[in-house]
N, C-alpha and C positions, 0 to 999 in steps of 0.2 A: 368542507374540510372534515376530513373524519380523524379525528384523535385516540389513540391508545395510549391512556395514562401511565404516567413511571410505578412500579410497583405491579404494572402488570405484568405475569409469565406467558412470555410468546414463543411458537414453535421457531425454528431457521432450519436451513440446511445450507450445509460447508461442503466444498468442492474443492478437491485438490487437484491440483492439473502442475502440467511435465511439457517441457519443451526438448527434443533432444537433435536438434536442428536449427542452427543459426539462421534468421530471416535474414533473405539475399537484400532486402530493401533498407535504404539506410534515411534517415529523418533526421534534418534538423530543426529546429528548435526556434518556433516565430521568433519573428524582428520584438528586442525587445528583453527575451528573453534570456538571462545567463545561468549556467548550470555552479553550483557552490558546493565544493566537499567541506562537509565541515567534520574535521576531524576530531576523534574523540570530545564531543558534543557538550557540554553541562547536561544533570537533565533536568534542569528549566526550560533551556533550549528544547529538547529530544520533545518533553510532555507541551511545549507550547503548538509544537507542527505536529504531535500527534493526537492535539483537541482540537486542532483547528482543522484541521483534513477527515478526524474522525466524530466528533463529537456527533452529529445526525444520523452515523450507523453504529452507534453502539460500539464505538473502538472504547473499552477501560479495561481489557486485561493489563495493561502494562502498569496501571494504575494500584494494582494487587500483587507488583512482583516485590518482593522485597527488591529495596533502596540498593543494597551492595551488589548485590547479583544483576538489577537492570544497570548499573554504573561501570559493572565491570566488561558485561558486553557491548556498551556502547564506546568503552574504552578498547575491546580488544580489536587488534589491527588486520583482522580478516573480517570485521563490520564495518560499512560504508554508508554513512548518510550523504544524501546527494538533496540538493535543494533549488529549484528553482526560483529563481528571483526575478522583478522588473519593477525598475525604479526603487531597489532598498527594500522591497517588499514581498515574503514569500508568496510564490504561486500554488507551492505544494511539495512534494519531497517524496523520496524513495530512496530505501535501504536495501544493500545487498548484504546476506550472509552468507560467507565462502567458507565457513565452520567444516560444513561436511566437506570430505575430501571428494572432489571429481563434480558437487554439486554447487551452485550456486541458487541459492535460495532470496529471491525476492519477498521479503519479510514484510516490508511494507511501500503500499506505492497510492498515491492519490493527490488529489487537488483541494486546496483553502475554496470557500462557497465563493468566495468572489470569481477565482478562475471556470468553474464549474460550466461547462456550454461555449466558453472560449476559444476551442481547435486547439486545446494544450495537452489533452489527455492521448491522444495518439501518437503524439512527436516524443513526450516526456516520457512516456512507456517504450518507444523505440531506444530514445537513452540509456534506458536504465539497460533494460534488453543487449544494447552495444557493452555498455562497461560489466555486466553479469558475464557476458563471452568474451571480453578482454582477459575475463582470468587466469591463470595458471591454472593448465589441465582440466578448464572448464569443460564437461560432458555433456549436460543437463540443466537447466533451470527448472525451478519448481515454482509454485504460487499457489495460494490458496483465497479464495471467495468462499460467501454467504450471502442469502438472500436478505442480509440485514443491510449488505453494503448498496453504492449505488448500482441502479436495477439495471445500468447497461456495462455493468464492472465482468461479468462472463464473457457476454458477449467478445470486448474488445479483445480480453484474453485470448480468446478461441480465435478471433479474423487474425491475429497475428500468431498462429502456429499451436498457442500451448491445447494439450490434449488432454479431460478430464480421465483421472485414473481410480480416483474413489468418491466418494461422498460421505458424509454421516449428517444427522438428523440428532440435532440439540435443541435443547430450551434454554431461555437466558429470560433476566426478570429484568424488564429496563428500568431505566436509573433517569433518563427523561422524556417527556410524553414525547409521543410518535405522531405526526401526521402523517397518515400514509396516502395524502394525496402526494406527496412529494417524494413519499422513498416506500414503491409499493412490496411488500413483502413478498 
């Protein structure tokens, strides 16, 4: 196990990527599994699925958004939290932001460490992917990754259509240690 302590500044790079082609193939959702809108969310709720899907890649910007402003987007009615569930339990979740006009924006999408290696992440990403081009005058979907998240979070993006269109090269000071036997940078 090799460790990098919280407090240490470590290099990432962010990848923006663009879909502007509906995948013909359609996925549903293992036996088991149910899809949950949860409308206008608390954010007890919103921050419980986004520590429990993010906390081992360094998801805490929402963490730092001021309270009113993370409260109003998660209340406004062009934001989608979608939640996977089995057995009462979430599996993971993903938000659609239909804010820009003609763009639907996949804001955040991933799985709780128990589903992780399960055959959830391909289906649940076609989901999201389905209700993103359900929208009115959808054109485009967008997403963005970093080499903080999980190491095959590019990958699956790319086998299903989206096409990187920029990148940038940040540093962020982690908040808790890293083992990057498990999330290699």
């Amino acid at each position: 196990m090799s460790l990098i302590k919280a407090g240490t500044e470590v290099p990432y790079r962010v990848t923006f990527l663009r879909m502007t082609t509906q995948p013909a193939r359609k996925s549903a959702l293992p036996h088991g599994i149910t899809l949950e809108h949860a409308i206008a969310p608390p954010l007890w709720y919103f921050f419980a699925l986004y520590d429990a899907v993010g906390r081992d890649y360094e998801w805490v910007d929402q963490h730092n958004r001021p309270e009113a402003e993370l409260r109003a987007y998660l209340e406004n009615p062009l934001v989608e939290l979608w939640v996977a569930m089995r057995a009462g339990v979430p599996q993971g979740f993903f938000m659609l932001d239909f804010i820009e006009n003609g763009t639907c924006d996949l804001a955040y999408f991933g799985l709780t460490p128990n589903a992780v290696g399960q055959g959830l992440g391909t289906a649940l990403l076609m989901q999201a992917l389905d209700q993103a081009w359900a929208g009115v005058g959808v054109t485009s979907v967008t997403v963005n990754t970093c080499t903080l998240d999980h190491p095959r979070a590019l990958a699956l993006y790319e086998s299903l259509g989206f096409v990187a269109e920029r990148f940038e090269n940040r540093c962020r000071v982690l908040t808790r240690d890293r083992d990057t036997s498990l999330h290699p940078a």
